[in-house]
C-alpha positions in Angstrom: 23.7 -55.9 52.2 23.8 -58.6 50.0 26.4 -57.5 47.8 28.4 -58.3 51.2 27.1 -60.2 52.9 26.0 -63.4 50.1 28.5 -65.0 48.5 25.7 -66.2 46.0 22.8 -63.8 45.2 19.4 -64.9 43.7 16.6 -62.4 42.2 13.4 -63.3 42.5 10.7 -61.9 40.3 6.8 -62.8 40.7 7.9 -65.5 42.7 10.1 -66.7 40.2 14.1 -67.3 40.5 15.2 -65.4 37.6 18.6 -65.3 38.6 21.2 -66.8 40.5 25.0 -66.5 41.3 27.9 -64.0 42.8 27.4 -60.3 42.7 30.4 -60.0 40.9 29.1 -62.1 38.3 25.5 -60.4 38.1 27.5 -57.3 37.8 29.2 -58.2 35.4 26.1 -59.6 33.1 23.7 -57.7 34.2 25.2 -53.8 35.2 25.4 -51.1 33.2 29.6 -51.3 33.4 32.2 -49.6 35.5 31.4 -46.2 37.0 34.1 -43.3 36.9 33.3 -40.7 39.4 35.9 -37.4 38.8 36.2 -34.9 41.5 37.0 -31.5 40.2 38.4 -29.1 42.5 39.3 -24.9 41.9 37.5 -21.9 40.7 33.9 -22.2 40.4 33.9 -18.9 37.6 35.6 -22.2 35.2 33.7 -25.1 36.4 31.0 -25.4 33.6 33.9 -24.9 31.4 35.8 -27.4 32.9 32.8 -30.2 32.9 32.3 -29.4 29.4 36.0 -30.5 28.3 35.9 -33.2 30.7 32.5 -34.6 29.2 34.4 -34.2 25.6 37.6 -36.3 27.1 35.2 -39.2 28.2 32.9 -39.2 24.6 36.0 -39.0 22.7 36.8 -42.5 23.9 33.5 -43.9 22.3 33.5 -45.4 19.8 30.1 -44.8 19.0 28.6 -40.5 18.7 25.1 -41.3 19.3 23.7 -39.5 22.4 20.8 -40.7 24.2 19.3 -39.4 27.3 18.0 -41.7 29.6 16.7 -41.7 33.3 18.3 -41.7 36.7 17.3 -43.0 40.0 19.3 -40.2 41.7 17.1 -37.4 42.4 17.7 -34.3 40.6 20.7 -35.5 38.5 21.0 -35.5 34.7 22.8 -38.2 32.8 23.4 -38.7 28.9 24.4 -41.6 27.4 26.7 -42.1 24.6 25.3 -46.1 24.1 25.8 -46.5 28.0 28.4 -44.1 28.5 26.4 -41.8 31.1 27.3 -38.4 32.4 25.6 -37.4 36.0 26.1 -34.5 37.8 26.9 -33.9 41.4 28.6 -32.7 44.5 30.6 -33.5 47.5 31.9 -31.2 50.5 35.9 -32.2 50.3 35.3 -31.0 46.2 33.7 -28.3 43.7 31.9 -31.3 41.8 31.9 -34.7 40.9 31.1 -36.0 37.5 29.8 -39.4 37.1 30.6 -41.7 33.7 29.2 -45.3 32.9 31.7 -47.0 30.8 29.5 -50.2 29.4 31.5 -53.5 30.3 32.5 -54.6 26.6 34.0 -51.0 26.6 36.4 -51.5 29.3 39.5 -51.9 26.7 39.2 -47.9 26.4 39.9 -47.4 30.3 43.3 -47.4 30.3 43.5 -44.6 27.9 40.7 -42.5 28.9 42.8 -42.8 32.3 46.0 -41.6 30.5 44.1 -38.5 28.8 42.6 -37.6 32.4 46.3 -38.1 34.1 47.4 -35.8 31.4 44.6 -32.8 31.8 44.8 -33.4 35.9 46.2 -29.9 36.2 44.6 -28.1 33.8 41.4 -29.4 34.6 41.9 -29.3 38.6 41.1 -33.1 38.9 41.2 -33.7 42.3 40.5 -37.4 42.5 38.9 -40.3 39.7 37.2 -43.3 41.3 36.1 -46.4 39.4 33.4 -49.0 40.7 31.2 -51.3 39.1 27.4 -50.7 39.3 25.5 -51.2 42.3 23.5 -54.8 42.8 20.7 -52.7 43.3 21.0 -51.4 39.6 21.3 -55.5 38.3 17.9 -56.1 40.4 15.8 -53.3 38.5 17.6 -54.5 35.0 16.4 -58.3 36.1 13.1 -57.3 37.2 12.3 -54.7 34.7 13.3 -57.4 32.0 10.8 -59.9 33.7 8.1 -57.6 34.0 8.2 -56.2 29.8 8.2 -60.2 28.8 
C-alpha cells in the first residue's frame, strides 16, 4: 500500500529511521533490479527443455558465470543467481509456466538485447508473454532491515 499510496516512504528499524524517500528511489538503491517474468506457452513433453534454453538465453547476457543459489520468500520456488541474476520457477492458469529473472540494476544496459534474443526464440520457444517490473518495496524493507539488524 505504500508503494501507492506515499509519495515519500520511510523505513523504520528498532525505532530508527533508516531510510527515507520515493519508492522509486528505494527501489532503485535498495532492490535487487528489474524482474523479467516469461510466460511459456505449448507442449508440456518440451517444457523442461524449453526452460533450460531459456535459462541459457538469460545467463548468456551475464557478464559474470558464477552461479549462486540463494533463498526465496515465495514458497516452494527455486531461484539461482548468476551475481543477482535469479531464476524462479512458477505457474499461471492463462500459460504452461512462467520463469522469473532478476536482472541487478547496474546490469540494465544488457536488457535491450536479452529482449532482442527473446523476440528472436519467441516461436521456437512458445513465449507467450515477457513482463518487466522492478522489485517489490517489500523486498527494499527486508534488504533495509536485514542490513540494520547484521550491523
Amino acid at each position: 500500500e505504500a508503494d501507492v499510496l506515499g509519495d515519500r516512504v520511510g523505513i523504520m528499524s528498532r525505532g530508527y529511521l533508516q531510510v527515507l524517500g520515493t519508492s522509486l528511489h528505494l527501489k532503485n538503491r535498495f532492490g535487487a533490479g528489474y524482474r523479467i517474468s516469461v510466460a511459456l506457452e505449448g507442449s508440456t513433453t518440451t517444457m523442461s527443455k524449453r526452460k533450460a534454453e531459456l535459462k541459457r538465453i538469460v545467463e548468456s547476457t551475464r557478464s559474470d558465470d558464477e552461479m549462486v543459489a540463494v533463498p526465496l520468500l515465495e514458497e516452494g520456488a527455486t531461484r539461482y543467481s548468476m551475481e543477482g541474476s535469479r531464476s524462479m520457477r512458477g505457474s499461471d492458469q492463462n500459460y504452461g509456466s512462467y520463469e522469473h529473472f532478476v536482472v541487478p540494476c547496474e546490469e540494465k544496459r544488457r536488457l535491450p538485447d536479452l529482449f532482442a534474443r527473446l523476440d528472436e526464440c519467441r516461436v521456437r520457444l512458445g513465449i507467450a508473454d515477457v513482463q518487466v517490473n522492478l522489485s517489490p518495496l517489500e523486498e527494499v524493507f527486508l534488504q533495509v532491515t536485514t542490513k540494520e539488524e547484521e550491523s
